[in-house]
N, C-alpha and C positions, 0 to 999 in steps of 0.2 A: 697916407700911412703905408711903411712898408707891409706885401704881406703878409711874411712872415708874422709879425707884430699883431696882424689887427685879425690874423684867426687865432691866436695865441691869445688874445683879448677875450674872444668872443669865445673860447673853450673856457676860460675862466666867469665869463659872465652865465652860462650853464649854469655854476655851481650857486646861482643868486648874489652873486656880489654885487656891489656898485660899479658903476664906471669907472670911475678912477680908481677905486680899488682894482678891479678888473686890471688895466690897464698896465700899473704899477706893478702887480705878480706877473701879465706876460713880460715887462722888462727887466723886471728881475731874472724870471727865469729864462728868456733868450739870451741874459748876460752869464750867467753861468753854465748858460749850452745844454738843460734842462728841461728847454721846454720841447713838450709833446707832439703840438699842431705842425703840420706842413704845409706849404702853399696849396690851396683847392685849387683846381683847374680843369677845364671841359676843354679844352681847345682838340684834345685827344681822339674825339667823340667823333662820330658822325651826325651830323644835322639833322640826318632820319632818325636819328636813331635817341635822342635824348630832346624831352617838352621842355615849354617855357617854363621857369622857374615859379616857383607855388610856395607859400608857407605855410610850412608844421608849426606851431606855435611859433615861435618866433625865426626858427631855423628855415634858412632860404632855400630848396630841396628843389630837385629836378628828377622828373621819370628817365631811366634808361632802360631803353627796348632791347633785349638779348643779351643784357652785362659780358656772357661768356663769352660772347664775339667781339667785344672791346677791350680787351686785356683784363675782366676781371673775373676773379675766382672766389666764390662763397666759401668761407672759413669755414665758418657754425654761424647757427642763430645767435641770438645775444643771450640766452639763459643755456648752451651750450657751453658758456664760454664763461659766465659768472652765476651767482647762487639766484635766482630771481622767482622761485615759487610758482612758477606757471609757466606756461608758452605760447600765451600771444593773449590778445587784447580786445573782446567781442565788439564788433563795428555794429551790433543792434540793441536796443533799448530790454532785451528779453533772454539777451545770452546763449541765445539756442544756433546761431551760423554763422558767417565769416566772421575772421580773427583777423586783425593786426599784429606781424611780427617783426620783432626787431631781429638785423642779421648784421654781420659784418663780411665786405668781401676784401679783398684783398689787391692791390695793385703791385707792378711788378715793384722792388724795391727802390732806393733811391742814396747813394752815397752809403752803400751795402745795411740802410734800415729797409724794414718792411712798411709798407702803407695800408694803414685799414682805413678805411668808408663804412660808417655809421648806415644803416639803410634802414626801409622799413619793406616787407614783402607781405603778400595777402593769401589766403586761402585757398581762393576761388581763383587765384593764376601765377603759375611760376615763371613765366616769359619775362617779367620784366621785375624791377625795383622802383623803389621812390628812395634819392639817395643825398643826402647832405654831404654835397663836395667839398663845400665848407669846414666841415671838419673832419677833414682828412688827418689822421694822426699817425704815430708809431708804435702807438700803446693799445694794443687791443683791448684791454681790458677797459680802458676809457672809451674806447669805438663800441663796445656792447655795452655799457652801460647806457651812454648817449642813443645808441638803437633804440634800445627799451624805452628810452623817454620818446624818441621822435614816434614811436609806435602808438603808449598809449595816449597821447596829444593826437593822433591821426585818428584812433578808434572814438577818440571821445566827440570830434566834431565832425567825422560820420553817424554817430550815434546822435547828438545836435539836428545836422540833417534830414534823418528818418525820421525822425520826433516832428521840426517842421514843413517836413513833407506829408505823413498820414496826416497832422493837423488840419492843412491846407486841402486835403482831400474830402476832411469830412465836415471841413467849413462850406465846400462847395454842395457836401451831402445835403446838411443843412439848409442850403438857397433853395437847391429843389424842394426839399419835405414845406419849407415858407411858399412856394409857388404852388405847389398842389394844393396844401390846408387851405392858401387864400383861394385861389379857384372854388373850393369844395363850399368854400365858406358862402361867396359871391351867388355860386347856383341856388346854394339853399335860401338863400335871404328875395336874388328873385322867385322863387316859388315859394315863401310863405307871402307874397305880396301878391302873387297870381291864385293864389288858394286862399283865401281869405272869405269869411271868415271859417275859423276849425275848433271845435269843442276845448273846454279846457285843458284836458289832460293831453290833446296833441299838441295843444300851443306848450305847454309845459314841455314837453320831449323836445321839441323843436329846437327852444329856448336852452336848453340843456344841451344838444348836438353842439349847436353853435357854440356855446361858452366854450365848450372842449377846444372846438377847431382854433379859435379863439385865442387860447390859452396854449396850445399847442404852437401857434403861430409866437407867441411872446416869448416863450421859452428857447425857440428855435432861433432867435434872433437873439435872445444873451449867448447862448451859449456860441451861437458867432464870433458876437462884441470881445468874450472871455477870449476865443482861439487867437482873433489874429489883434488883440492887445499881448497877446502873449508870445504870439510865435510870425507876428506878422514880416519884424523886420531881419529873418533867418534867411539865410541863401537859400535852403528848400523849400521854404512857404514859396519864391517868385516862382518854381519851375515848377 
């Protein structure tokens, strides 16, 4: 497929259209010289300087380390530039630190249009971008709109992550609090076997300890089963 065409495509399949829907408006509008998208390309880049390619929801994005040393110049963020009621997109389950933002930078022009690049930028470092080359446009206003979505798709499966990561921490919490109670449990049962026999009301307390331990031991083991039925098969629960 030419490429014109098939990011011209894929900027219409954004707006949730079908395929062939998609498809049909980018050739309508490359036939009446309308359409937005411009060939993406990295060939520009330094090999140091830009990661393997990664996906924001469905958009195929790549890190570039120091944009400003590669021909590229930060417009505005993306709520800079259109009306978007906030500015940027909380990366934790609790909303209190790092944001996700959408930004647009700019490449030099091209056939005397400008080029913007959709990005997303983070809080906690301005060296670098996460930037969908893919949809390199002319229409800034479609480059920050598309930001804001590649941003809050990024904060949301960061937020995903930290959700199956603390899980995964305190499913391990869990194994220990299971190894100690059963130890705790083990010692007591050989000593009411080497202490035998003991009035009633100590066999009653004893009998009592244990069920706790017991019981403590059962409950720590669903609430295991619960975590990683739930969060087992997350990229964060394996690391």
């Amino acid at each position: 497929m030419d490429p014109k065409l098939l990011n011209e495509c894929r900027r219409w399949r954004q707006t949730n259209r079908s395929l062939p829907s998609a498809l049909k408006m980018a050739r309508d509008n490359i036939g009446a010289g309308s359409g937005h998208t411009c060939v993406g390309y990295t060939s520009f880049l330094r090999p140091s300087d830009i990661g393997s390619p990664f996906k924001i929801g469905s958009s195929e994005c790549r890190w570039v380390d120091g944009p400003y040393h590669n021909g590229f110049r930060r417009v505005a963020y993306a709520d800079e530039i259109v009306n978007l009621r906030h500015t940027g997109w909380f990366m934790d389950e609790f909303g209190e630190e790092e944001t996700a933002r959408g930004a647009v930078f700019q490449l030099p022009a091209r056939n005397g249009k400008p080029l913007y690049v959709p990005a997303v930028t983070t809080s906690y470092g301005d060296h670098g971008a996460s930037m969908w080359l893919g949809g390199i446009t002319d229409n800034k206003h479609d480059a920050a709109r598309w930001a804001d979505q590649l941003a809050a798709q990024y904060a949301e499966t960061e937020r995903e992550y930290q959700a199956a990561s603390n899980a995964r921490f305190k499913y391990d919490e869990l194994g220990e609090d299971v190894a100690r109670e059963r130890r705790a449990a083990l010692e007591l049962i050989a000593d009411i076997k080497a202490s035998r026999p003991f009035p009633d009301r100590i066999c009653s307390t004893l009998r009592e300890a244990l069920q706790g331990m017991l019981e403590a031991i059962h409950k720590a083991r669903a609430d295991r089963k619960e975590l990683i039925d739930q969060f087992g098969r997350e990229p964060g629960w394996q690391q």
